[in-house]
PAKOL-517388 format. One line per field, with one value per residue (C-alpha): residue number from 1; residue in one letter; x, y, z. Coordinates in steps of 0.2 Angstrom, whole numbers, plus 2048, in hexadecimal, padded with zeros to 3 digits. Example, Ala and Ser with C-alpha at 12.3 -4.5 7.8 and 13.67 -1.06 7.14 Angstrom:
<rs>
resi [1/2]
resn [a/s]
c1 [83E/844]
c2 [7EA/7FB]
c3 [827/824]
</rs>
This chain:
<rs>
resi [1/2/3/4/5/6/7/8/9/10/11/12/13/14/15/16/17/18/19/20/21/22/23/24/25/26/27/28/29/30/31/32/33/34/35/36/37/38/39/40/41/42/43/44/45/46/47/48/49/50/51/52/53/54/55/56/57/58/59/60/61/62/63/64/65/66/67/68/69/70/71/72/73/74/75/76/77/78/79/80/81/82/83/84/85/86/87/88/89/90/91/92/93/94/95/96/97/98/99/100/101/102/103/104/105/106/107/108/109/110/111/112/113/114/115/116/117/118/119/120/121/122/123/124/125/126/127/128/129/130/131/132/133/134/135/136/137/138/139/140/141/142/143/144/145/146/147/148/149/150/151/152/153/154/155/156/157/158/159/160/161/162/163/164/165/166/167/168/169/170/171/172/173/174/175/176/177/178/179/180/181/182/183/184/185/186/187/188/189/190/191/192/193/194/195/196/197/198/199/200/201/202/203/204/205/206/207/208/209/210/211/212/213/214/215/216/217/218/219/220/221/222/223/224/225/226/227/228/229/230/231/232/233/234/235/236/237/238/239/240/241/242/243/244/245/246/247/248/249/250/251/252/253/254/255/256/257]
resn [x/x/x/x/x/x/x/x/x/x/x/x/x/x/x/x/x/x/x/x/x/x/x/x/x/x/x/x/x/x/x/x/x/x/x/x/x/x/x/x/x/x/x/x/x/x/x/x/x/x/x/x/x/x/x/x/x/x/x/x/x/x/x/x/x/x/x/x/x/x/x/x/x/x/x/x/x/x/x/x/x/x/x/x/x/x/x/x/x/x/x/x/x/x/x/x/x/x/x/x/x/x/x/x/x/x/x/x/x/x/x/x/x/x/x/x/x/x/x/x/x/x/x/x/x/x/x/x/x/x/x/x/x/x/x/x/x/x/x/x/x/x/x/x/x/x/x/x/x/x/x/x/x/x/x/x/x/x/x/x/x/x/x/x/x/x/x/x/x/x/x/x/x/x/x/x/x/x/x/x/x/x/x/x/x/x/x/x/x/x/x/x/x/x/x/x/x/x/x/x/x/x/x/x/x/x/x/x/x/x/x/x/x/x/x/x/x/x/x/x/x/x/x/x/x/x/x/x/x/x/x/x/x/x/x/x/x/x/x/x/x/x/x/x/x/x/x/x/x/x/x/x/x/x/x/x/x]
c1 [0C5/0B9/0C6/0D3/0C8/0C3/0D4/0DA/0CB/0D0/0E3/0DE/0D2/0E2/0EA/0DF/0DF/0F1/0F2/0E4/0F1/101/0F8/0F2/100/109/0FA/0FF/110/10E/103/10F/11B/114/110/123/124/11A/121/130/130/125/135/141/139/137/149/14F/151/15B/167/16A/16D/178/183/184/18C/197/1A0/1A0/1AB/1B8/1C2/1C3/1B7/1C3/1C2/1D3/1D5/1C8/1C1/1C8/1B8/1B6/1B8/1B7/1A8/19E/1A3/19D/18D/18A/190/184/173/179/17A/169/161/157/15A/15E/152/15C/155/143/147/142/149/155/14E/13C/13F/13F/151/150/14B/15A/167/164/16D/17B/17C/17A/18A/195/18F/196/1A7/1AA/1A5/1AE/1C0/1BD/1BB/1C9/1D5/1CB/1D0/1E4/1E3/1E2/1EE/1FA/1F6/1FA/20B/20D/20D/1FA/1F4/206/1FE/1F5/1ED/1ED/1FF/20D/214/226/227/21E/226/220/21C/22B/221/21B/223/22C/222/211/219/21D/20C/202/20D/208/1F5/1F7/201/1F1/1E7/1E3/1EF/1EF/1F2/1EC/1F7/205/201/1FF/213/21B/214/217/22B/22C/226/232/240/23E/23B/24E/256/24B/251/264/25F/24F/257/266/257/24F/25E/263/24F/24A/234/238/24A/25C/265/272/280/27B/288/28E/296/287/27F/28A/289/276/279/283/275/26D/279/271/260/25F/24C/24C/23A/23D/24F/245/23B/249/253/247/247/257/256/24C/258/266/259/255/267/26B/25D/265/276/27C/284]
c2 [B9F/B91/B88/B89/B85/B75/B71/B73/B69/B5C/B5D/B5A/B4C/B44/B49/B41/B31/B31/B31/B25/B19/B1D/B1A/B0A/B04/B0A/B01/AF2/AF1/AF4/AE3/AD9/ADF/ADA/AC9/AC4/AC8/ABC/AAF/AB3/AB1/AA0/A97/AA0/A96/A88/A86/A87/A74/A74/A81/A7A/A67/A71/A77/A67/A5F/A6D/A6B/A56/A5C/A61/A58/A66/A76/A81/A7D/A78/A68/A5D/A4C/A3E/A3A/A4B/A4C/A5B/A54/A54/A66/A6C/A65/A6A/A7C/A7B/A78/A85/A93/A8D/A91/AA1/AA7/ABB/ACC/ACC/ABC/AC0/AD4/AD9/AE5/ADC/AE8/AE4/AD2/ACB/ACB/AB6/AB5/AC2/AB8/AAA/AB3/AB4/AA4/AA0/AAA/AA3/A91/A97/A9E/A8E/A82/A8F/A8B/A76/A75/A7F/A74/A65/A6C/A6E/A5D/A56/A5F/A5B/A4A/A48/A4E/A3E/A2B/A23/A22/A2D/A3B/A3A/A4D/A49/A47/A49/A3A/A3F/A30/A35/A33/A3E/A38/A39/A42/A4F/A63/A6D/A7C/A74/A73/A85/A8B/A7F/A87/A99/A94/A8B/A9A/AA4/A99/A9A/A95/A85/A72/A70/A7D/A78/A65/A6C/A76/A67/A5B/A69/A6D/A59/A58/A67/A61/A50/A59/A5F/A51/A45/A53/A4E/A3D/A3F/A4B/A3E/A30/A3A/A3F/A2B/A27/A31/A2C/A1C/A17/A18/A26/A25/A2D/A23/A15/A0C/A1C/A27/A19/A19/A2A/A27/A1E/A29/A37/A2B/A2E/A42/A3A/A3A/A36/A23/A1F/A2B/A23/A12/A19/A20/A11/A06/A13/A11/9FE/9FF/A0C/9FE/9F1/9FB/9FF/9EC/9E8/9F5/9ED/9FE/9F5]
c3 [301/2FF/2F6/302/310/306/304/316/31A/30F/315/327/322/31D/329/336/32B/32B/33D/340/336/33F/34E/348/342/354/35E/353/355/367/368/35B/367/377/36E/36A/37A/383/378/379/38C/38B/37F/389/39A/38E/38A/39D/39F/38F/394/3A3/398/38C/39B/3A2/393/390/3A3/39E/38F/39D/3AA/3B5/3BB/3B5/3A2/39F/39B/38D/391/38B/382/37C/369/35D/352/363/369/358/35A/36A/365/357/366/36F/362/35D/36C/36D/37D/379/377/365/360/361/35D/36E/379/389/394/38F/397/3A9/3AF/3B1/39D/399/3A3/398/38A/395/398/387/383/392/38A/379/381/38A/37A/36F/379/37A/368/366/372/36B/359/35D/366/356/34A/357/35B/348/349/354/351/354/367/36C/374/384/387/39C/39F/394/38A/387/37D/36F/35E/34F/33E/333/326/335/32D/33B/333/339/34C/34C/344/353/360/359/35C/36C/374/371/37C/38D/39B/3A5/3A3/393/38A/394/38C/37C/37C/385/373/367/370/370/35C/359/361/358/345/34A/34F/341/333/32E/32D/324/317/314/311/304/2FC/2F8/2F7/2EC/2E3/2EB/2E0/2E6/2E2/2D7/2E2/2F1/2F6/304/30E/30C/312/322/324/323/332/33C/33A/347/358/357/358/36E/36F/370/366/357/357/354/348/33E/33F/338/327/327/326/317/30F/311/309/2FB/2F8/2F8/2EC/2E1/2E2/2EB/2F9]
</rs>
């Protein structure tokens, strides 16, 4: 009986240390706890001002209140960076592995904000982004992204395939304005990869690594030219036109005609 009496005693010793620990451990985490915080709500006050400097240059990057279309000034290097600030910010209970409900309704809005500021950024670079693959499918300084240029002409070497995959990611963007801009350049490119295809095909069939092909011949060459009349859009008939004039000078250089 002795014995067991000794080991119960010794049981409940350890048991008494073990909750001395635990208790410990609790009263420490508490006041960890409590000091993450109170610093958390002092950088969370800190970092007003820049929250509010952060959503003034995010409005600046739109013309308009409504977010639709981009500032001329705006570019996509610029939006990124400005993207890149924001995330930073530590602005949310989950950044300092708090509780939101453990801080004052002001220092939780903050991480609302933050997000908002993210969401608006987040659809600028993507316009920004599609402004310049289809600004690429066009001849330098064509396309104006505040009113439609209807006489922008493609680049000769632009792939009907890249218009219809840019038309696929605009029409998942929101409406307004700017997706409206955007469907009028990529229907105008489109349009103008169909009309620009018979005579670019005939061009690199009597072209071809830059030699004259061996079938091509005065009357290829005036069918060449009547591929031409099909082209109705006035600039990217120029354009075409003057390869054509350099398919006629290689072919006299060649002896072909």
């Amino acid at each position: 009986m002795k014995k067991i009496g000794k080991v119960f005693g010794l049981l409940l010793i350890a048991a008494i240390s073990l909750s001395i620990v635990v208790f410990g451990y609790k009263v420490y985490q508490h006041k960890n706890y409590e000091q993450r915080l109170a610093s958390a709500q002092v950088t969370i006050k800190q970092q007003s001002s820049k929250m509010d400097e952060l959503t003034k240059q995010v409005n600046q990057l739109f013309t308009d209140e409504n977010d639709d279309l981009l500032n001329p000034e705006t570019n996509t290097e610029q939006i990124s960076d400005l993207k890149t600030q924001i995330n930073g910010m530590r602005v949310s209970a989950d950044s300092y592995q708090l509780k939101k409900q453990d801080l004052p309704q002001e220092d939780a809005s903050f991480a609302d904000k933050q997000a908002e500021l993210l969401r608006r950024v987040s659809q600028a670079y993507d316009k920004s982004n599609l402004q310049d693959q289809i600004a690429a499918l066009f001849q330098a300084d064509a396309v104006n992204w505040q009113a439609l240029n209807d006489q922008a002409v493609i680049n000769l070497d632009t792939k009907a395939e890249k218009v219809t995959e840019l038309l696929q990611k605009v029409s998942e963007m929101p409406e307004g304005n700017w997706k409206n801009l955007a469907n009028g350049y990529l229907n105008l490119a489109q349009d103008e990869c169909n009309q620009a295809a018979t005579t670019l095909d005939m061009i690199n069939q009597m072209v071809v690594n830059g030699q004259v092909a061996e079938n091509a011949n005065a009357d290829t060459y005036a069918k060449l030219v009547n591929t031409l009349y099909s082209v109705k859009h006035q600039g990217l008939s120029d354009t075409l036109e003057n390869k054509v004039r350099e398919v006629k000078t290689q072919m006299q250089a060649a002896g072909k005609m």
